[in-house]
N, C-alpha and C positions, 0 to 999 in steps of 0.2 A: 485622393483626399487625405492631407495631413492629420496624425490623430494628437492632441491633447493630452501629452502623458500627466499631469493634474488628473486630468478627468477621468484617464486609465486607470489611475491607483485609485481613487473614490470608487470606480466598480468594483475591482478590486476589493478594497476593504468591503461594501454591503454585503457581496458574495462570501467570501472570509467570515463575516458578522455569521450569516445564516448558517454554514455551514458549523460555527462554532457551536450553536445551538443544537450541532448536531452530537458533539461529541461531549459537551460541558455539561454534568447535571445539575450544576446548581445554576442554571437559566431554562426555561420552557422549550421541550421540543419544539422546531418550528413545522407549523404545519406542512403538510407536504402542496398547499397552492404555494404557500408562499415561499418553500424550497423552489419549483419547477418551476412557478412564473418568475423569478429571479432571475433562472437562468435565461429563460426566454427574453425577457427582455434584455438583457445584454447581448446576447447573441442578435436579436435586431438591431440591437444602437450600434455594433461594430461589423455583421458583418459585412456591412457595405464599405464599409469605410475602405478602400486603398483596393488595390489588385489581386483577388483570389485564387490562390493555388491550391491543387489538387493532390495529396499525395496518393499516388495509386496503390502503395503497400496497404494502405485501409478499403480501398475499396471492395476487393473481393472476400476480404473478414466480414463488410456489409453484407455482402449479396450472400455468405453463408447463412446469415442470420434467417434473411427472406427466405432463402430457399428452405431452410429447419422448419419455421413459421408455415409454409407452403404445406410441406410434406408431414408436419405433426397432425398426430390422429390425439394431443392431448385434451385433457377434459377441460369443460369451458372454464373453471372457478382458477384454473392458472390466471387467467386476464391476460394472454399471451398480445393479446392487439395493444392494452393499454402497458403494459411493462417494455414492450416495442417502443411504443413512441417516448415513455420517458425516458429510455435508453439513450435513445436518438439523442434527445435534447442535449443529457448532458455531456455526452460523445462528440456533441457537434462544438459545444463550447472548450469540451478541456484536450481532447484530444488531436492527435495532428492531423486528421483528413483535409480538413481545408483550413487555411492558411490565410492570411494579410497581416501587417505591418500590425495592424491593431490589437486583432487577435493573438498576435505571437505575445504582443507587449502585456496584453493583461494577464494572459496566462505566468508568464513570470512573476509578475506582481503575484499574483494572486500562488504562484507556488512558494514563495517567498515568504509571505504573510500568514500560511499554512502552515510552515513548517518552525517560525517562530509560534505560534500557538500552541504547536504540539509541545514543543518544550516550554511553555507558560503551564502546560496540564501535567508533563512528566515532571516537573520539579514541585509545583504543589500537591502536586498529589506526594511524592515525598513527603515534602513537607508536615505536610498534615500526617504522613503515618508517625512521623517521629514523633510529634506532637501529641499522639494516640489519635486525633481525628477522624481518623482512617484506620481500620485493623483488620485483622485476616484473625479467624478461631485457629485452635489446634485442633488439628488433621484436615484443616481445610485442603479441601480440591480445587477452589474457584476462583482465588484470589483475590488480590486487591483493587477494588471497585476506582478508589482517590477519588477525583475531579471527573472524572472518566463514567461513562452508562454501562461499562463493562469489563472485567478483568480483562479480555484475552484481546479488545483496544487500548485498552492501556499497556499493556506489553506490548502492542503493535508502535502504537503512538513514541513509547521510551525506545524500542528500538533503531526507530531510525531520526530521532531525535539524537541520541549517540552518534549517528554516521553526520547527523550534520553540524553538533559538537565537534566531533573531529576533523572536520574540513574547519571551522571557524579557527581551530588551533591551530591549523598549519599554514593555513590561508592569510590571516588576519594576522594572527600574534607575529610579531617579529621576536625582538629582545627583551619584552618585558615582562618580569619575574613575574610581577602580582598579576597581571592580562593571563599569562600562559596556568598561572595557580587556579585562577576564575574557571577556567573553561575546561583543566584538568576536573576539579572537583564538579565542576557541570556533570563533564563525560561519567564520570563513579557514580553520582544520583541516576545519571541516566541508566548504568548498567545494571542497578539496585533494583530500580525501578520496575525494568524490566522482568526482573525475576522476580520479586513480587508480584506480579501481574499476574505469572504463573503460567504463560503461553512458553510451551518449549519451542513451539514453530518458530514466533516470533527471537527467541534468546538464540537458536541457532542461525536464521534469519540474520542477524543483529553481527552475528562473526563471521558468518559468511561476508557482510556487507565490509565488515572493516578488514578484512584480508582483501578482498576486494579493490580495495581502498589504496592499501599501502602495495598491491602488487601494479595498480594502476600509476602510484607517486615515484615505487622503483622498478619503474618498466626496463629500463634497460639495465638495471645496477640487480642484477639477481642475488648476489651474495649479500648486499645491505639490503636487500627482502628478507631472506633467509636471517640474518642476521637479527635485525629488528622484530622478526616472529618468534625467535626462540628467545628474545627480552622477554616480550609481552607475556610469551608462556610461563616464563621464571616466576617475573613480578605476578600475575594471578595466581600459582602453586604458592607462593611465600606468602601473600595478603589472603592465603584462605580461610584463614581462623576468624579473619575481620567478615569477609561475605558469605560463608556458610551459611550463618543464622538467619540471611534473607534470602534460603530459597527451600526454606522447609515446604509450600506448596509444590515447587514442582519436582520435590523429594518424597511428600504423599501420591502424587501423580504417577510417578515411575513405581512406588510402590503398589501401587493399585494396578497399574498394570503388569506389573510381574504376579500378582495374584492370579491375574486373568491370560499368562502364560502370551503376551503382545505388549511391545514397549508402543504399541499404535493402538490399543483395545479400543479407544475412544471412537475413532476413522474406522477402523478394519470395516464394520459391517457395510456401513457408511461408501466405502470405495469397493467392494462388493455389489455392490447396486448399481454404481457408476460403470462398471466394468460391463457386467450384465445388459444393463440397456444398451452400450456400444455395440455389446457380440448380436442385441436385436435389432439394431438401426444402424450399422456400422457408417452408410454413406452420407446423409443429411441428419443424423441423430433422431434422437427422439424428440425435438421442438425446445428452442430457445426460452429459456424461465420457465422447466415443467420438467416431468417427470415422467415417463410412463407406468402409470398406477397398478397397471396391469404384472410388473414387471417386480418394480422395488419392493422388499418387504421391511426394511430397515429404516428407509430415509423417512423422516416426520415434513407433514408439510399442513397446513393449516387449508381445509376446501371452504373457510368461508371469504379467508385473507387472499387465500393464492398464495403465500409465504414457503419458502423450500431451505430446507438445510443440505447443500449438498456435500458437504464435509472435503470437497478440494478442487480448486480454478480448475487446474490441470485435468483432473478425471472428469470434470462437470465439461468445458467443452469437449473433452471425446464425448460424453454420451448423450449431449444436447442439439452439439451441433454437427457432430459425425465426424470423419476423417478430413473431410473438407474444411472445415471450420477450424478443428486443431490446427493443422498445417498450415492453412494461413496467417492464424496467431502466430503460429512461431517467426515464420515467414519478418512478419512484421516486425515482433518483438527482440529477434535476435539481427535484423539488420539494425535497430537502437544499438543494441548492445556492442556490434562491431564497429560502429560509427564513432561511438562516445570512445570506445577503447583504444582506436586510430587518432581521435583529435590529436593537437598539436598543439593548439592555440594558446589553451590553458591548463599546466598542471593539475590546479586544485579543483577549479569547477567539474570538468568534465570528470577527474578521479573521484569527488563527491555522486555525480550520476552517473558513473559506473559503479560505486557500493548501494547507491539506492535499488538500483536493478539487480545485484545482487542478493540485496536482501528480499524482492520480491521473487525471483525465482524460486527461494526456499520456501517463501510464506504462501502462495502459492499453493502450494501442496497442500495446507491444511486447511486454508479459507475460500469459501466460496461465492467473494465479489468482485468477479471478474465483468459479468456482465448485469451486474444489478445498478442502476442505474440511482437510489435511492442509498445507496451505502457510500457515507465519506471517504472509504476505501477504494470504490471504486475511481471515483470522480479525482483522488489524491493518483493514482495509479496512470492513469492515463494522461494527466498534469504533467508527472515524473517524464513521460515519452517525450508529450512537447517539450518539454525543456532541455532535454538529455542533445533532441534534434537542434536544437537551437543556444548550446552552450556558449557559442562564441557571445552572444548577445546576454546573455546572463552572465559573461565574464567584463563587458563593459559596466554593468550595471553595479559591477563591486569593486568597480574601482574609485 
């Protein structure tokens, strides 16, 4: 059954809509029916449509999850059955387990439409700090809130907002002066942005992705790698007098943690606990979206919500979902990463979803929505796979 790309982009854009509501504070959270039943319902209208495929690199990531859930002795107030199936939900829609024509189509749309958002929120929110709108105190720790429900999303959001500025310049702009000035000053607000925001993850994040980037464009020209990284270096050493003054947050932050003798003080205890529950559940974890309470004495988690902070993707599935679990993610996530890096088809696309997944290797380590199903992080993440899988077809769509 043929699909109706029209009607693709309108799902599309309603999903986009809700989701925006997720990251935008000056519009109402959206409820969380009318987040999940969104997704549901798209996921019936398409997944029938055309020929279904299975990719099996997801499948045994699933069955880790089950068997966590199986083998968890956690307390009921996690809601591990109900955080299960919203997982599912939005797993089934953004990520590549299963496959058809339709599916593939929207999710591009819909990764498209995403990540023009984020830079509609990284630039006004700019905006509005110049403007004073928006302001960070002195010695703040927490950053700049902007358009954004949180500093260390809005550093997320400018981050790779930047990586997809810099694909729009190299991609798009051909010769013209004022197009390439556009999307230069884009990428600056974008890097501004970011460190305002005041996430180091995210700002390391952010260069990892654009090295990333430029080692994917001079894949086989290593000296014009090399070349073009010791520019970039020059020109940020020489314009430091100009962006200094917007990163006095995560200038109190480093200082606060040299107080506390850990450039990680914030994490340390945090991935302490992650550690711990691995050395007590090493083979199926200690249960998917949960904690053993018996165990942590650091991590905060709320017994009326089931809400968990686990302070990093990477340490949360070792100690959630075991060694099984880990190793399948990577399993998964590093055959994206070798795929997108072998493409051929397209320069720019696939070197843009090669810094994307760059920059989520490092963020990674500090955040922990890997498998939260209600966190636009997550659902943007797993977006990033499909598409990364399917770059050929995101490369027609930009022409």
């Amino acid at each position: 059954m043929q699909y109706n790309p029209t009607t693709i982009q309108f799902y599309a854009f309603v999903i986009s809509a809700v989701m925006f509501g997720m990251i935008f504070n000056l519009v109402p959270f959206p409820s969380h029916g009318l987040y999940y039943g969104s997704f549901i319902v798209v996921l019936l209208l398409l997944f029938f449509k055309g020929e279904r495929e299975l990719n099996f690199y997801y499948v045994p990531f699933v069955l880790a999850i089950i068997l966590s859930l199986l083998f968890s002795e956690s307390s009921f107030f996690f809601q591990q059955g109900n955080r299960f199936f919203a997982f599912l939900i939005i797993f089934l829609v953004t990520s590549p387990l299963v496959t058809n024509p339709s599916l593939i189509a929207f999710r591009i749309s819909l990764f498209k439409l995403l990540s023009f958002l984020l830079v509609l929120v990284t630039v006004g929110s700019f905006i509005g700090f110049v403007l004073g709108i928006y302001d960070t105190e002195d010695g703040d720790v927490t950053g700049l809130y902007g358009m954004s429900r949180h500093s260390m999303s809005l550093s997320q959001f400018a981050g790779l907002s930047v990586i997809f500025l810099l694909n729009q310049y190299f991609s798009i702009v051909k010769k013209k002066f004022l197009a390439k000035l556009f999307y230069i000053t884009l990428i600056i607000i974008g890097l501004l942005t970011t460190t305002l925001g005041g996430s180091r993850i995210a700002l390391i994040g952010c260069a990892v992705g654009c090295l990333f980037y430029f080692k994917k464009i001079f894949k086989n020209r290593t000296f014009q790698f090399i070349k073009v990284s010791i520019a970039l270096g020059l020109f940020i050493f020489a314009t430091s007098s100009f962006w200094l003054p917007y990163t006095e947050v995560i200038q109190n932050k480093i200082e606060a943690s040299e107080n506390l003798d850990s450039v990680t003080a914030s994490r340390d205890l945090l991935w302490q606990d992650r550690i711990n529950e691995f050395q007590e559940h090493p083979f199926f974890g200690s249960g998917f979206a949960s904690f053993d309470t018996n165990i942590v004495k650091y991590s905060t988690y709320n017994p009326k919500t089931g809400t968990i902070e686990p302070g990093s993707s990477w340490l949360f599935l070792l100690s959630s979902l075991g060694i099984f679990g880990f190793l399948t993610f990577l399993i998964l996530f590093f055959n994206v990463i070798f795929k997108v890096y072998k493409n051929k088809s397209n320069h720019y696309s696939s070197a843009w979803m090669f810094a994307v997944l760059g920059f989520f290797i490092i963020h990674l380590g500090a955040e922990g929505y890997l498998t939260a199903g209600g966190e636009f992080a997550f659902a943007y993440f797993w977006l990033v796979l499909s598409v990364a899988l399917n770059v050929d077809k995101l490369d027609r769509k930009n022409k």
